[in-house]
C-alpha beads as a LAMMPS data file, in Angstrom:
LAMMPS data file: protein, C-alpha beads

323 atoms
322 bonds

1 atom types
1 bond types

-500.0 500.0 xlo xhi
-500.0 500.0 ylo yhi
-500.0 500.0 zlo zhi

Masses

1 110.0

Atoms # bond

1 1 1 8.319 -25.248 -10.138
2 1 1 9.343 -22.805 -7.242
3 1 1 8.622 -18.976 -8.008
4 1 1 10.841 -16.512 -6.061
5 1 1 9.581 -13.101 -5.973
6 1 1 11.246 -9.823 -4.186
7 1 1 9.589 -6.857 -2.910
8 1 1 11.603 -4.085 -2.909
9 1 1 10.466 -0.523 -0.678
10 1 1 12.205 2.588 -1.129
11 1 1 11.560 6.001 0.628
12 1 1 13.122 8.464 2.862
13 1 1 13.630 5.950 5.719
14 1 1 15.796 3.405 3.578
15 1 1 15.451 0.768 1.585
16 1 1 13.884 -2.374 2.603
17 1 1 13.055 -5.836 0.714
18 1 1 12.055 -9.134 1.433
19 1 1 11.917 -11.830 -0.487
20 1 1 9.401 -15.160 -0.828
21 1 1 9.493 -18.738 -2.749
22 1 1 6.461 -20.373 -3.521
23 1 1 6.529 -24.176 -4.188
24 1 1 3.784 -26.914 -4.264
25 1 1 4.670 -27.742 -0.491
26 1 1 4.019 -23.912 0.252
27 1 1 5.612 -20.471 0.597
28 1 1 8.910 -19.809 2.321
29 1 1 10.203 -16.525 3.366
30 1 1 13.488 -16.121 2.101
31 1 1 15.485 -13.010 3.224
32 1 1 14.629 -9.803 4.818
33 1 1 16.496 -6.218 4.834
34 1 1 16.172 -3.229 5.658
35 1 1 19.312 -0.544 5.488
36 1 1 18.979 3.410 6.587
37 1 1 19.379 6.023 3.543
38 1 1 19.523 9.736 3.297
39 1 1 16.606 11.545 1.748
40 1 1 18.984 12.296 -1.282
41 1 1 19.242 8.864 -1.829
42 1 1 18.345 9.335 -5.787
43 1 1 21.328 11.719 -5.641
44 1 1 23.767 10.388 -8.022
45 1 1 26.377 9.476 -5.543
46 1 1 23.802 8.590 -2.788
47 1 1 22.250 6.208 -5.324
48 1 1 25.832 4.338 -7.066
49 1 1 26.550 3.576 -3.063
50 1 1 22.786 2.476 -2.318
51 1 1 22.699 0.057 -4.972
52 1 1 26.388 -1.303 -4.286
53 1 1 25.358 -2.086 -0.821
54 1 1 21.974 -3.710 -1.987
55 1 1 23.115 -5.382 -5.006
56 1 1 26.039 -7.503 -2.798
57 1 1 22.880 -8.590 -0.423
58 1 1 20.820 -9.777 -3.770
59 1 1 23.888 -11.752 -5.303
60 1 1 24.773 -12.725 -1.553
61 1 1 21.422 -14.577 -1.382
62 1 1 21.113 -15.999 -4.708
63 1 1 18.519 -13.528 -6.149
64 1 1 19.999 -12.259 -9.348
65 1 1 17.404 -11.808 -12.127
66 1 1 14.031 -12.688 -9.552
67 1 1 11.165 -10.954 -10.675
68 1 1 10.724 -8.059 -8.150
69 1 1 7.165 -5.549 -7.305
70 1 1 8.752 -1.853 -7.008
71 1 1 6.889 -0.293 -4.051
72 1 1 6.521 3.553 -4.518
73 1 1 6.824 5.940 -1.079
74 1 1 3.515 7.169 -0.016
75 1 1 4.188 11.206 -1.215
76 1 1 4.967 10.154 -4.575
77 1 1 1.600 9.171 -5.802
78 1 1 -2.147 10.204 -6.109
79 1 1 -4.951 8.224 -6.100
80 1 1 -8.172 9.590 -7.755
81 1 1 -11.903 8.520 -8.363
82 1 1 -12.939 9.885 -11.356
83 1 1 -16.346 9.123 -13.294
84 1 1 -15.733 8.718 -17.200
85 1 1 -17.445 7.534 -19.864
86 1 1 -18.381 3.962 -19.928
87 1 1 -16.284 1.693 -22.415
88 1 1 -14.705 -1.836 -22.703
89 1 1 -11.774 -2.581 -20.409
90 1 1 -9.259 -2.499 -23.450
91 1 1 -10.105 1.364 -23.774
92 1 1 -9.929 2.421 -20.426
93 1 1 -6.200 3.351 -20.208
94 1 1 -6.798 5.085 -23.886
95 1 1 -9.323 7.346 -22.389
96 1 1 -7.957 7.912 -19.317
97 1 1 -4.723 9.364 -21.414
98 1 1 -7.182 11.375 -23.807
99 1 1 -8.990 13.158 -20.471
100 1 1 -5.967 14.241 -18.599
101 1 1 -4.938 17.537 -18.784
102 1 1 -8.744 18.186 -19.745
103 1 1 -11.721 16.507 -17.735
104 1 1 -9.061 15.630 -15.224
105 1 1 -6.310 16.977 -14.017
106 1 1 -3.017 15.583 -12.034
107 1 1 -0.326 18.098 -9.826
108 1 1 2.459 16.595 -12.207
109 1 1 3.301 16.517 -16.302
110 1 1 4.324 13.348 -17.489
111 1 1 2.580 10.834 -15.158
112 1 1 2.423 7.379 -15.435
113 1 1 -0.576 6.003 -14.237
114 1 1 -2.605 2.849 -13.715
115 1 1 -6.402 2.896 -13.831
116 1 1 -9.380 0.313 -12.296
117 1 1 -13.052 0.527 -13.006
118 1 1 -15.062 0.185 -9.416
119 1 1 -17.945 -0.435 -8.501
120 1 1 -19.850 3.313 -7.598
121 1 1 -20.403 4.046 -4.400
122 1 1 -23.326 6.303 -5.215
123 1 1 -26.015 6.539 -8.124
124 1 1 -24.371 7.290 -11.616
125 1 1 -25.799 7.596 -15.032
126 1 1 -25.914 4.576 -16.398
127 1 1 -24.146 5.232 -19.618
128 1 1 -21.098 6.550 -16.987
129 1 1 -18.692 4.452 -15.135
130 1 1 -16.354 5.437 -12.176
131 1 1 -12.569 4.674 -11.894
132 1 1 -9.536 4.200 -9.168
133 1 1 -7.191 6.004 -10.756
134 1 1 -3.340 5.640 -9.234
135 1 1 -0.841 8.017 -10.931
136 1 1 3.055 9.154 -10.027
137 1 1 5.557 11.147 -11.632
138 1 1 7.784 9.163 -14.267
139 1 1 10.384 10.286 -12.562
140 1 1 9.863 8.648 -9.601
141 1 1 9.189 5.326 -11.181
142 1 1 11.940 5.110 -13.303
143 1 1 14.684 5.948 -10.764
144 1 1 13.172 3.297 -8.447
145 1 1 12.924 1.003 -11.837
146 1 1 16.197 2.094 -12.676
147 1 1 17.927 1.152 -9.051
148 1 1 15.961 -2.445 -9.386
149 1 1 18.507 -3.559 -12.504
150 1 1 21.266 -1.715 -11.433
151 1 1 21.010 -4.779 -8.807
152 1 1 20.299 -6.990 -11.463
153 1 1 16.670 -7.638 -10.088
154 1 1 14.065 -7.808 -12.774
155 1 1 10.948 -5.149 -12.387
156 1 1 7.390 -6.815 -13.025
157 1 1 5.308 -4.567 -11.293
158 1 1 5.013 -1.038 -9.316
159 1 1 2.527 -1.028 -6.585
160 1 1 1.671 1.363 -3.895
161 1 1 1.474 0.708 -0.092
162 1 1 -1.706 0.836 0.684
163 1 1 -2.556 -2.041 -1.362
164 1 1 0.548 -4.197 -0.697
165 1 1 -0.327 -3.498 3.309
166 1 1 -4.050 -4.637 2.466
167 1 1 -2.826 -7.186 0.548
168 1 1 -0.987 -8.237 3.140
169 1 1 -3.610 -8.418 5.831
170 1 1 -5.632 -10.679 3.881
171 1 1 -9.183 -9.608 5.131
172 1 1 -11.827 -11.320 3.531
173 1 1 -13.450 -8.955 0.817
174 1 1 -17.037 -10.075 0.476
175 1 1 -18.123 -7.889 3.887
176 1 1 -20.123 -5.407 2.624
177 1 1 -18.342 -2.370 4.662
178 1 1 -15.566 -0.277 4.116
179 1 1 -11.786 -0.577 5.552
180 1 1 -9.590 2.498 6.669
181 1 1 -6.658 1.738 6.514
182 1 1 -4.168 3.825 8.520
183 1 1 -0.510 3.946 8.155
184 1 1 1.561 5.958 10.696
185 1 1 5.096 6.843 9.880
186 1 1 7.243 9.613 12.094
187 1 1 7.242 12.485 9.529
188 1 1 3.838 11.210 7.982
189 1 1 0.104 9.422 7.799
190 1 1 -1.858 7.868 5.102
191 1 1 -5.341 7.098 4.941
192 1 1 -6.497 5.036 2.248
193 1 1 -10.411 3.650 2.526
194 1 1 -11.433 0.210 0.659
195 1 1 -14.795 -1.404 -0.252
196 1 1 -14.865 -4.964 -1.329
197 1 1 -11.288 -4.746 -2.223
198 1 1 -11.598 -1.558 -4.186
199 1 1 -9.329 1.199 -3.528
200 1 1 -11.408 4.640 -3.360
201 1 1 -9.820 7.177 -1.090
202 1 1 -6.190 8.199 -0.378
203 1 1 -4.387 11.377 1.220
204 1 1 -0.840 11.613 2.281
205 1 1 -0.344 13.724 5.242
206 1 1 3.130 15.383 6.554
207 1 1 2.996 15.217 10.712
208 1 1 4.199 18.445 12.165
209 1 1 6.307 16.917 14.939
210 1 1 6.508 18.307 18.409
211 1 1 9.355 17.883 20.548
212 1 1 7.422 18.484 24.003
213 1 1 5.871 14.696 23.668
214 1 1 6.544 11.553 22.084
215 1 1 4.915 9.056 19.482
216 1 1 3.821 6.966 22.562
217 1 1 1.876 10.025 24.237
218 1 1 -1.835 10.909 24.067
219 1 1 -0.827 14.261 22.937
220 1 1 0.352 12.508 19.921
221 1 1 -1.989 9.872 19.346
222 1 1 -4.846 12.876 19.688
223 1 1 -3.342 14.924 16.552
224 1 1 -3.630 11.875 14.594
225 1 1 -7.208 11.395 15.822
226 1 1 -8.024 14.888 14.876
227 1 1 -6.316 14.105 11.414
228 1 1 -7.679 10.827 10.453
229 1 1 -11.283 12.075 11.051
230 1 1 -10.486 15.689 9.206
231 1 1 -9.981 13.154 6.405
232 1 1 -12.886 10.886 6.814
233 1 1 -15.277 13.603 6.907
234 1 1 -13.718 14.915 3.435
235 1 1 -14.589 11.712 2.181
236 1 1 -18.083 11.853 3.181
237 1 1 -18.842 15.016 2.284
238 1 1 -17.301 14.414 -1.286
239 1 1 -20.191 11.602 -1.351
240 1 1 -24.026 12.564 -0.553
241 1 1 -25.525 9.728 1.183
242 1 1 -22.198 7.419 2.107
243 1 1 -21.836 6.532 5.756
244 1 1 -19.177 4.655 7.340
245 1 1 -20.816 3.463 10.414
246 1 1 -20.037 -0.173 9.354
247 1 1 -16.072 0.346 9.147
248 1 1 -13.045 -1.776 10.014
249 1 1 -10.184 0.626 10.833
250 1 1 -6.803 -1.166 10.042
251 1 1 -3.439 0.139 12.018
252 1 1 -0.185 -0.017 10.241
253 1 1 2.378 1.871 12.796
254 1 1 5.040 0.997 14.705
255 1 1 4.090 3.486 17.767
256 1 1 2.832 2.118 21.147
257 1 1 -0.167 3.994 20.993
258 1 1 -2.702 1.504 19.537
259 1 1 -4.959 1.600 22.582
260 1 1 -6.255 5.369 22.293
261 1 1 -6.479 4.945 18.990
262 1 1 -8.480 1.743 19.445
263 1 1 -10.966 3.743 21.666
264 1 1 -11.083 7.190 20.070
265 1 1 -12.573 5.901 16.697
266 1 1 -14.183 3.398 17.752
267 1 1 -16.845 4.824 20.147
268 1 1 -19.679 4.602 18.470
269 1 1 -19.919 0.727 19.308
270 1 1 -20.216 -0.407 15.963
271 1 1 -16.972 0.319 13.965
272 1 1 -13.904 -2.128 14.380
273 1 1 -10.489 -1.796 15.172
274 1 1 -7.835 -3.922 13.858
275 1 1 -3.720 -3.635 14.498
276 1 1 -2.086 -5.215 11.578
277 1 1 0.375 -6.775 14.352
278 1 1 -2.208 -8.642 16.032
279 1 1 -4.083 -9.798 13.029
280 1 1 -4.956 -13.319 13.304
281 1 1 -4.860 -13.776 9.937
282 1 1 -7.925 -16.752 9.794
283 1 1 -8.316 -17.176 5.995
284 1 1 -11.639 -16.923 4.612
285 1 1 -13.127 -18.180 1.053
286 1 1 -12.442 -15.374 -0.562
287 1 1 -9.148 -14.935 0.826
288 1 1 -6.430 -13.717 -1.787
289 1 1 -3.716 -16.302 0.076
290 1 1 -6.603 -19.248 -0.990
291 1 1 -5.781 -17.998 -4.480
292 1 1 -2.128 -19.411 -4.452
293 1 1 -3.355 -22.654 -1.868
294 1 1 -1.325 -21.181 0.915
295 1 1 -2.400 -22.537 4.354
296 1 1 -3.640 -20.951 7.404
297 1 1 -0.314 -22.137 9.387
298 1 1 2.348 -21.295 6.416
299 1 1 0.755 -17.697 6.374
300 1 1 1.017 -17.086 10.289
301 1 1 4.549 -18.401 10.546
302 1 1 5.552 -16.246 7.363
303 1 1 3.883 -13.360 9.499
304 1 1 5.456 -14.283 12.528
305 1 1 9.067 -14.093 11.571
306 1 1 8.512 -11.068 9.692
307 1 1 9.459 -7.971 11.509
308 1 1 6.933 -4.980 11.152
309 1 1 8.574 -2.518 9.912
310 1 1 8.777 -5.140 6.467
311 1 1 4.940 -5.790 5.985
312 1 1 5.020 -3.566 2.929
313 1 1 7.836 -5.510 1.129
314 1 1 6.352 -8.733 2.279
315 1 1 2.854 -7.341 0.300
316 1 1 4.609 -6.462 -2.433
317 1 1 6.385 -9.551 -2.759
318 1 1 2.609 -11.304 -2.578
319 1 1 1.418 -9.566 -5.704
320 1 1 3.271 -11.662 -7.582
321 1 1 2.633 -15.162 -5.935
322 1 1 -0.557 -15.252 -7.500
323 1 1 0.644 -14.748 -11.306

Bonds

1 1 1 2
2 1 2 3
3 1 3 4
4 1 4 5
5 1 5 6
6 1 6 7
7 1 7 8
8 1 8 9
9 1 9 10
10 1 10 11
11 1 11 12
12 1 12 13
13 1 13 14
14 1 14 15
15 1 15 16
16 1 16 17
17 1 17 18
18 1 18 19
19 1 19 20
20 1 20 21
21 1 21 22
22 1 22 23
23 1 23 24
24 1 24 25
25 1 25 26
26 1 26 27
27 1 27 28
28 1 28 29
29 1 29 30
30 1 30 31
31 1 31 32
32 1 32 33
33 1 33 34
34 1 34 35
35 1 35 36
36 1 36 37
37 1 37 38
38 1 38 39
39 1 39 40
40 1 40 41
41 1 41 42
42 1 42 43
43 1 43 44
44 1 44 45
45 1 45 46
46 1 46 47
47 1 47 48
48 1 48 49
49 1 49 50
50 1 50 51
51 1 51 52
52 1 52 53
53 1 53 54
54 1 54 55
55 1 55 56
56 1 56 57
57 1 57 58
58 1 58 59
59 1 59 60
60 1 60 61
61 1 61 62
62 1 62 63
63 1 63 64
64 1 64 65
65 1 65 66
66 1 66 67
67 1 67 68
68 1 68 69
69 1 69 70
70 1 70 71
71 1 71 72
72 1 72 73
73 1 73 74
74 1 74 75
75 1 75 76
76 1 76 77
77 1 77 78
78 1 78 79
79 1 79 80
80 1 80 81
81 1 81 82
82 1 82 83
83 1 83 84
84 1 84 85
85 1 85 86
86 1 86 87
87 1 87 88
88 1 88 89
89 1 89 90
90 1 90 91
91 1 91 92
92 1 92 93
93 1 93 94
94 1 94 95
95 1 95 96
96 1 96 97
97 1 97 98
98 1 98 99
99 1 99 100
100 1 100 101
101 1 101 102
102 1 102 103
103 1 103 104
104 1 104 105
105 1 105 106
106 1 106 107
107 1 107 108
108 1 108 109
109 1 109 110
110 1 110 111
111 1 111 112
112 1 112 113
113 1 113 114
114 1 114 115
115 1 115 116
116 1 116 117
117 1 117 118
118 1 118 119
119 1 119 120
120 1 120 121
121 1 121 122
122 1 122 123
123 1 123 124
124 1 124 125
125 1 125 126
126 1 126 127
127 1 127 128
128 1 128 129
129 1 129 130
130 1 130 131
131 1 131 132
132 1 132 133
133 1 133 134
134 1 134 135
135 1 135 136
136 1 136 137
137 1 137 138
138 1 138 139
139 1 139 140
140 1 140 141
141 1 141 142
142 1 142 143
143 1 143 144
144 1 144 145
145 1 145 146
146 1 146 147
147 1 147 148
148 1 148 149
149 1 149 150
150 1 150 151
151 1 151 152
152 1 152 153
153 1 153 154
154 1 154 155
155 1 155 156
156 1 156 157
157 1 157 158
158 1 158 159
159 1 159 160
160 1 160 161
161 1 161 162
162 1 162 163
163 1 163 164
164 1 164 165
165 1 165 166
166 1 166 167
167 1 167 168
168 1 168 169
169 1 169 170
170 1 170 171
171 1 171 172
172 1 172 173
173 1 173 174
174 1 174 175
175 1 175 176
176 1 176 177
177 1 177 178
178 1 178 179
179 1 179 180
180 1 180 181
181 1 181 182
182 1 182 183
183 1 183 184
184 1 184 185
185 1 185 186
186 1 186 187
187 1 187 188
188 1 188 189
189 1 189 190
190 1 190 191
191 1 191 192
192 1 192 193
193 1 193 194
194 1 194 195
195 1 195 196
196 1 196 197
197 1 197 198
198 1 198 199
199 1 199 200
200 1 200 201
201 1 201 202
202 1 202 203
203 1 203 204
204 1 204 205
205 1 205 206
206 1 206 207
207 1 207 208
208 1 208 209
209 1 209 210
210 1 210 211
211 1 211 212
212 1 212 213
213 1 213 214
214 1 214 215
215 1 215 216
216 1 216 217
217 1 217 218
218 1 218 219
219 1 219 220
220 1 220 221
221 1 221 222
222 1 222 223
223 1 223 224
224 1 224 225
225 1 225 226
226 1 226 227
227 1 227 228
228 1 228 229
229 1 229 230
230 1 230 231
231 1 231 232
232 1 232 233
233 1 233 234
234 1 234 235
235 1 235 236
236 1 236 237
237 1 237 238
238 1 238 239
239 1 239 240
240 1 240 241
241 1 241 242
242 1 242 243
243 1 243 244
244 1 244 245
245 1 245 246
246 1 246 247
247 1 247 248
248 1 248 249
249 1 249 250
250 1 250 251
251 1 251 252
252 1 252 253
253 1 253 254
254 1 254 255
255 1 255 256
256 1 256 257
257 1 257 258
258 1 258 259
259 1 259 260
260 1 260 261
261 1 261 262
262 1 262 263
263 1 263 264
264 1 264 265
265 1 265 266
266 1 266 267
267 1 267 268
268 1 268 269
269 1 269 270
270 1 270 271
271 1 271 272
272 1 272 273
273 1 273 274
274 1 274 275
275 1 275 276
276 1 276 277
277 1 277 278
278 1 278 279
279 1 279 280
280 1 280 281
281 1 281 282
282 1 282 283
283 1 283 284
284 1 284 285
285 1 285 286
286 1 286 287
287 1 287 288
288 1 288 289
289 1 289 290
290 1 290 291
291 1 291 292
292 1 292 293
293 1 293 294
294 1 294 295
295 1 295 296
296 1 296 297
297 1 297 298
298 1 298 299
299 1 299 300
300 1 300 301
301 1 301 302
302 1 302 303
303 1 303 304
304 1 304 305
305 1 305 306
306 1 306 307
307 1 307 308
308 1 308 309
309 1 309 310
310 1 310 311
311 1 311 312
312 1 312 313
313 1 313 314
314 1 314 315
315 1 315 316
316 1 316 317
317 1 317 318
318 1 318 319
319 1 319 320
320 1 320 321
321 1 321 322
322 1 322 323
């Protein structure tokens, strides 16, 4: 039986979703779209117009009620690694909810949240265990959630970019290293650093743009340098002992200055640079795409007709392939 599953993106840039079928014979990319949107798009006028426009695409391609992964905009959540107690996966969430506001401590009231045990990347007490926590204002979810039925899609999931752009890359996760993944907007960068999969790192930062050069320029390209290693070196020092001299940097951007950064962090001869464009996408046994017996071919042509600026909707449409 054919599954049809939307991903649906919404920040300050617009609104962007794409949509997938999975069948027996393989996975088909359905639709794509992406439409522009003021930042007061949760405005209640912005918002009524917004979801006319999107629900007439949805109905127009025969998506009404598909089950749909809400991606949140990279300033609207925190990720955290936290160290708690050590009890069964069924209590995790219950003691996560008992320690905030106490042991730890969010930037927000009323957060919904979403919480992972990892493995540690350093020595812990054995009766302790540590934890990728993901949390966002309710707010935020529920107007997102909220603009979802209002176009008579039906909400499954909320995920965050990072993972649906890892996701998406579909890296083999049994290399023992650690992946940085980088994602370069105009007005903002993310770094988020993986291990094996796990999510341990994340900061949101808000580019101060300059007028005297452009996103293609070195001038440019050397502020994020100076920015992404600011933030690596925070997430050393906030762990005695880590290195990340065996690193795979991954490139998310849509500015044409890939080659500096290709050579500025990778200098030291033995980290890696990939551009999520370029990716060759060669599947590996561990691959998540093995998990739903997609082929090496159906997953490059998917890829190939997908335009970049969509790779987080197409990852968030992936999440739920596999379910």
């Amino acid at each position: 039986m054919a599954k049809t599953r939307v991903g649906l993106h919404l920040d300050v840039h617009g609104l962007r979703w794409t949509s997938i079928k999975y069948t027996r014979s393989g996975v088909m990319l359905l639709e794509k779209y992406a439409r522009k949107s003021s930042e007061k798009v949760y405005e209640e006028r912005a918002i009524s117009a917004e979801v006319q426009a999107f629900a007439r695409e949805i109905k127009g391609n025969g998506l009404l009620g598909a089950k749909t992964v809400i991606g949140l905009a990279n300033h609207q959540f925190i990720v955290r690694y936290v160290t708690v107690p050590a009890v069964p996966d069924q209590y995790l969430r219950s003691l996560i909810q008992n320690e905030l506001g106490h042991s730890i401590h969010l930037p927000f009231e009323d957060a919904l949240f979403d919480a992972v045990a990892v493995p540690p990347l350093t020595e812990i007490d054995p009766k302790m265990t540590t934890v990728c926590l993901i949390a966002a204002p309710r707010e935020y979810v529920d107007q997102s959630v909220e603009l979802a039925k209002q176009a008579q899609l039906q909400p499954v999931a909320v995920d965050i970019p990072p993972l649906a752009l890892y996701r998406f890359a579909s890296l083999g996760y049994e290399k023992a290293c650690f992946y940085t993944l980088i994602h370069v907007e105009m007005s903002e960068m993310s770094i988020s650093i993986f291990r094996q999969g796990f999510l341990y790192f994340y900061r949101n930062l808000e580019l101060m743009w300059d007028e005297r050069y452009d996103s293609s320029s070195e001038q440019f390209a050397s502020m994020l340098v100076s920015e992404i290693e600011r933030m690596i070196n925070f997430f050393l020092m906030s762990f005695s002992g880590i290195s990340l001299q065996k690193n795979v940097y991954l490139l998310y951007s849509q500015f044409t200055m890939h080659e500096f950064l290709r050579n500025s962090l990778t200098n030291d001869g033995v980290s890696e640079f990939v551009d999520l464009r370029d990716l060759p996408y060669t599947l590996s046994p561990k691959d998540q795409t093995q998990k739903w017996k997609v082929s090496a071919s159906d997953w490059r042509q998917i890829v190939a007709r997908t335009p970049v600026s969509e790779f987080v909707s197409l990852g968030l449409a992936c999440k739920e392939v596999a379910r």
